[in-house]
N, C-alpha and C positions, 0 to 999 in steps of 0.2 A: 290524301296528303294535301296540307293547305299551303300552295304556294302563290296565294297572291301578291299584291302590289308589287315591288320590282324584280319579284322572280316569274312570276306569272305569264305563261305564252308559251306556246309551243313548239317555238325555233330558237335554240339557245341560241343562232346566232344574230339573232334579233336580237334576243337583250344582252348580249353582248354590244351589240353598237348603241343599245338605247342607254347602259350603262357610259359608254366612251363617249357620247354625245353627252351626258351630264356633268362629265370628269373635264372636259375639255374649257367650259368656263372658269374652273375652280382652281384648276392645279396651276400652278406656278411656269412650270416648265413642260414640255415635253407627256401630256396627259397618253400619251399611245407607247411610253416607253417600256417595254417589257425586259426581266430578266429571262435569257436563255439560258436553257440546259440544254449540252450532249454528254458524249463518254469518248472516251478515247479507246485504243484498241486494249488497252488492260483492263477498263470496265472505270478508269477515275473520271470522276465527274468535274467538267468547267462550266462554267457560268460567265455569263457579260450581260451588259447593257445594248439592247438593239430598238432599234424604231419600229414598232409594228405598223404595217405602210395600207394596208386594205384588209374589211374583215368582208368574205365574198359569204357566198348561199351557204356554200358547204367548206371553208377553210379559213385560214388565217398567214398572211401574205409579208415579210419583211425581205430586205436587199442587202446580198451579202455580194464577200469576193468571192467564189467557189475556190481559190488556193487557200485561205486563210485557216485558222486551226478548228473555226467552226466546220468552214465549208468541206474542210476533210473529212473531222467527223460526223458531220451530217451524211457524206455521200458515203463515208464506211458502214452505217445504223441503218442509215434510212429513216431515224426517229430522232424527235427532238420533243423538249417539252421547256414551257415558260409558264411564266406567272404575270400578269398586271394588276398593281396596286397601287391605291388613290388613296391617299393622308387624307385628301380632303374627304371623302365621302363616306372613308371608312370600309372601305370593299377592296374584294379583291377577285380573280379571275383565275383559274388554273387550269391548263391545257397540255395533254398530253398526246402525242400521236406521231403520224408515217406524214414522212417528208417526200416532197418532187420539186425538180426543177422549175422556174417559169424563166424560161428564154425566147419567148413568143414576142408580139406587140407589144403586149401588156407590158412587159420588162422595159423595152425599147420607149415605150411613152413615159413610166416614170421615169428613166435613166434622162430622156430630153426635157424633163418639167424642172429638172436638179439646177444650181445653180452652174455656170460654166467652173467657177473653180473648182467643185466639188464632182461634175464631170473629168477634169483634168488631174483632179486629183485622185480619184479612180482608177486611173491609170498608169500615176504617179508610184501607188505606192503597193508595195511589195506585202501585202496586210500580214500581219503576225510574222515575218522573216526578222533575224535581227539589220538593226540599222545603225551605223557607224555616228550620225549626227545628222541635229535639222538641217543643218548646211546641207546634207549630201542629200535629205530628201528634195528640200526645196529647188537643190540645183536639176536635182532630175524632174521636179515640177516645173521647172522651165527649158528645159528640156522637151518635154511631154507639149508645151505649150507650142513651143518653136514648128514641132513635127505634126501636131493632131491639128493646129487652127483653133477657131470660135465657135466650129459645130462638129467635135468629136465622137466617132459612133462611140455605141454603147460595146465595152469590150466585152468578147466573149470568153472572159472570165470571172465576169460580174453580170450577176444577175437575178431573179426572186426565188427564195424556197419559202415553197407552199406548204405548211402541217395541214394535212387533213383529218382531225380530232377521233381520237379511240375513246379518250376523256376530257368534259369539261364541268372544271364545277368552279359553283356562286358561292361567293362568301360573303357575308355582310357581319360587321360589327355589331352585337348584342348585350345587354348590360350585366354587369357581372358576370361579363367572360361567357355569358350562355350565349355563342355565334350562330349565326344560320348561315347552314350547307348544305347545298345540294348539291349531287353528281351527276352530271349524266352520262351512261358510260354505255358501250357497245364493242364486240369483237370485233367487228369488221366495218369498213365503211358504208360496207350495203345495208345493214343492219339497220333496225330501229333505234330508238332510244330507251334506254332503262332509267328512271328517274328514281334517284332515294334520298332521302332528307339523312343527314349522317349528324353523329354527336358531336357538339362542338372541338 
């Protein structure tokens, strides 16, 4: 199977960051933005826009509320699945797999690298509950402000889920619609990788 030039290596989570490191010049906005998938308890699927925050050896790292309606469905599954997709480059990324928490250091170092409003406002806001008006947020943003200070810990109801990949596969834009795909997929985490080049 001929996967050279930018699918080429044998750590997809290598080119995965050697993709996001080319995306990052290019895109306009937000090159690490991924759409999420979960399901809820009747099996329907939501989706949003999330920041993918670190790609490690063996996972893929983004910072949620754990109340919010991902965080529920995340910790009701255990699995989540997203997509990253670059206009400019023409590629895309797709990942599927089992979720865990990071409430460690880790959490705690990006949570203090955040902006102070964006700290505060982490704790501000009530994510996905309904909310009467900005007034009422903002008033409990300063609220929030009056009570936590200029160095607010990290709450612990916010903090990283980790997918650790069952499936990831490369897409690259191809001419006349003939795309390159590759999967790589495995039962379990302990497992090896299966690699198949799939039809457009």
């Amino acid at each position: 199977m001929d996967r050279s030039g930018i699918f080429a290596g044998d750590d997809p989570f290598a080119i995965a960051r050697s993709w996001l490191a080319e995306a990052e010049p290019l895109e306009p906005n937000d090159a690490n933005a991924i759409a999420l998938a979960t399901v809820d308890g009747t099996g329907l699927p939501n989706v949003r826009m999330v920041l993918l925050k670190d790609i490690e050896p063996a996972g893929f790292v983004f910072y949620t509320n754990y109340t919010s309606r991902k965080g529920q469905e995340i910790e009701a599954s255990g699995k989540a699945a997203f997509v990253l997709h670059w206009k400019s480059l023409r590629r895309q990324i797709r990942v599927r797999g089992l979720t865990s928490r990071e409430e460690g250091p880790q959490a705690d170092e990006y949570y203090a690298s955040r902006s102070l409003k964006s700290r505060l406002g982490a704790w501000a806001s009530r994510q996905s509950q309904p909310l009467s008006s900005r007034t009422a947020l903002m008033a409990e943003v300063a609220k929030v402000t009056a009570s936590k200070g200029t160095n607010p810990p990290r709450p612990a109801f916010w903090g990283g889920v980790r997918i650790t990949p069952l499936e990831i596969e490369f897409w690259a834009d191809g001419a006349f619609r003939l795309h390159d795909r590759f999967r790589w997929e495995r039962s379990t985490p302990e497992e090896g990788w299966k690699i198949e080049r799939l039809n457009p």
